[in-house]
C-alpha positions in Angstrom: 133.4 -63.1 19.9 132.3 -66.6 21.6 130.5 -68.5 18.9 129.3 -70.7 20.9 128.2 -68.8 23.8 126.3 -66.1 22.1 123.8 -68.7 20.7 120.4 -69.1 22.9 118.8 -72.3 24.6 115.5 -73.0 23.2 113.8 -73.9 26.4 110.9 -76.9 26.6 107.7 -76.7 28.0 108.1 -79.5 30.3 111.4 -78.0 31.6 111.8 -75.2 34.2 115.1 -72.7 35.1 115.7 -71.2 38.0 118.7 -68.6 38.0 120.7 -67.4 40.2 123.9 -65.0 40.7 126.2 -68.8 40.8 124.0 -71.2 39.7 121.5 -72.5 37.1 119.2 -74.8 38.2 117.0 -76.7 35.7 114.4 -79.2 36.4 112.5 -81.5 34.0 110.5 -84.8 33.6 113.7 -86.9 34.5 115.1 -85.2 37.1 117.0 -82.0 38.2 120.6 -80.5 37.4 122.8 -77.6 38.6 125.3 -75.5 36.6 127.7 -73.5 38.2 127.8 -69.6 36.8 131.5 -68.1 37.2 131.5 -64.8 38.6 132.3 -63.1 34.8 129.2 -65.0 33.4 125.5 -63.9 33.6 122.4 -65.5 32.2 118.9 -64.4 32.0 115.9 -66.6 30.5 112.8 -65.0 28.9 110.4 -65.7 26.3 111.4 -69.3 26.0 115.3 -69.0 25.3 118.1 -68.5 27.8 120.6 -66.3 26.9 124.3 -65.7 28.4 126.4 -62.7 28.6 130.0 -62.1 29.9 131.9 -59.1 31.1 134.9 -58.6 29.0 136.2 -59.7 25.7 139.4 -61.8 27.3 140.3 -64.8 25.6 139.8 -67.0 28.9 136.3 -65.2 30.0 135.2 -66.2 26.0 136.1 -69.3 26.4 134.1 -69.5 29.6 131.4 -68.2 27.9 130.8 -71.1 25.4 132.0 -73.6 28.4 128.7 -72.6 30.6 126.6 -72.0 27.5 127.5 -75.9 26.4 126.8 -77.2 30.3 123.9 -75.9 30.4 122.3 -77.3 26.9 124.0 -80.4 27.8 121.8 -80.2 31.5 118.9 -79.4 29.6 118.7 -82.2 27.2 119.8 -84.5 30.1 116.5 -83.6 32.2 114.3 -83.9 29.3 115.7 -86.9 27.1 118.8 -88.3 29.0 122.4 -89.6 28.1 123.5 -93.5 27.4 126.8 -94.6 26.2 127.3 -98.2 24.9 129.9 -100.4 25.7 131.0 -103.5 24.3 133.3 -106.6 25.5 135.3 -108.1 22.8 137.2 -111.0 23.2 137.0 -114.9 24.4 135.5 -115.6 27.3 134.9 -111.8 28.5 131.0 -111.6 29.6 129.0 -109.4 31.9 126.5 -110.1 33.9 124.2 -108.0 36.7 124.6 -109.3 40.4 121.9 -107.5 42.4 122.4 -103.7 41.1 126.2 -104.9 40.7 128.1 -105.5 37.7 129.7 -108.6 37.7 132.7 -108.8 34.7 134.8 -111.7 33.6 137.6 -110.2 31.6 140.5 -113.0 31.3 141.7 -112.5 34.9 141.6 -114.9 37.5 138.8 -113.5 39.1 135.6 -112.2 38.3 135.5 -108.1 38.7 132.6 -106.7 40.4 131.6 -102.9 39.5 129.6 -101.2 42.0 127.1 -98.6 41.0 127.2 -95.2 41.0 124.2 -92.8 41.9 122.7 -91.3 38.8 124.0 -93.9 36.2 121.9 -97.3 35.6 123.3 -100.3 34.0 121.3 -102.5 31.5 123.0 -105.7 30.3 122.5 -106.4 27.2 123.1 -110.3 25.6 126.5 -111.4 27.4 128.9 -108.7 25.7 127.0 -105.7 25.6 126.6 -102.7 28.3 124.4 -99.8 28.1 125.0 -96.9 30.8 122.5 -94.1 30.9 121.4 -91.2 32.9 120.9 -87.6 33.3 124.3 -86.2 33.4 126.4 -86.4 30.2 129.7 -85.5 32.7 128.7 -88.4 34.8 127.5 -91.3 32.2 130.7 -90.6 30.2 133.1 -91.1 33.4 131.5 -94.4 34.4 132.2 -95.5 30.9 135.8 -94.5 30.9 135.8 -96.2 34.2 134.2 -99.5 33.1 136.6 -99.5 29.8 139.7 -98.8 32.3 139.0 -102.1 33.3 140.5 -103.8 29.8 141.5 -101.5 27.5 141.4 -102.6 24.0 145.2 -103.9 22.6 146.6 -102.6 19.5 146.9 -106.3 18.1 143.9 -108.1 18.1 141.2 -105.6 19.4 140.6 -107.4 22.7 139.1 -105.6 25.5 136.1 -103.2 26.7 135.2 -100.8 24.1 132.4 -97.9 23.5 130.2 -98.8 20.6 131.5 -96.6 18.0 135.5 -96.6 18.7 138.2 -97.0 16.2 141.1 -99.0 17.5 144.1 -98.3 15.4 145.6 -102.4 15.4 149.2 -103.0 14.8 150.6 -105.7 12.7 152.3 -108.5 15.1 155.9 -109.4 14.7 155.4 -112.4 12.2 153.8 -109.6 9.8 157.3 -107.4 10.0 159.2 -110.1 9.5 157.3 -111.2 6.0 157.5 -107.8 5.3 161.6 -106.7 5.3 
């Protein structure tokens, strides 16, 4: 029994689903999203909720089941309220700043690095170390993060780097500290 994909979607007022045989399509006050149906999966909305259903009880078909449930609560909240990830530059010298609809970052190389933008994800700068990505798709707005972080990754020994507000970076003690300590 899928846990997850037997529970219904409350639907909004403000937010409208069109279903068919391999796709959801759900529009609301911020935009519009698609979710893909595999063939096993079937959904039907009435009275408010949308429900989902699946053919057989096999372990990869139940796992689907809570996999399209999930996407599409995940598209629904993204139409009506929206996704944003917060990312953070910690070290000396490392700022951001917006050229044009470019992001312009100086992260300890010898030249600046320029991120374009990507359709569906806006960038808001925030002070001279701080980031804030949102948009519509959760899928999306967390990929342009990883991207952005990909950049310079936080190190192990003094935390330096691009990080998402909220990350715990496990440090490591240098070689001075193992030394003291044998």
């Amino acid at each position: 029994m899928s846990r997850i994909g037997n529970k219904p979607i409350h639907l909004p007022q403000s937010v409208k689903v069109e279903i068919t045989r391999d796709q959801i399509k759900v529009a609301g006050p911020k935009g519009n999203l698609e979710v893909t149906l595999p063939k096993v999966i079937t959904a039907k909305s009435d009275a408010g909720l949308l429900q989902f259903s699946r053919t057989s009880d096999e372990k990869s078909i139940k796992a689907l089941h809570g996999l399209v449930r999930s996407l599409s609560a995940n598209a629904i909240l993204g139409v009506t309220t929206g996704f944003s990830k917060d990312l953070e530059l910690v070290g000396t010298g490392y700022r951001v700043a917006t050229s044009g609809a470019n992001l312009v970052l100086s992260l300890g190389y010898s030249h600046p690095i320029v991120f374009n933008p990507v359709s569906g994800v806006t960038f808001a700068v925030e002070g001279n170390t701080k980031i804030k990505l949102t948009g519509i798709d959760k899928q999306l707005v967390g990929q342009v993060a990883a991207n952005i972080r990909k950049l310079r990754p936080p190190e192990p020994y003094k935390g330096k780097g691009i990080r998402i507000v909220g990350e715990v970076i496990r440090r490591k003690s240098g070689k001075a500290a193992a030394k003291t300590a044998a």
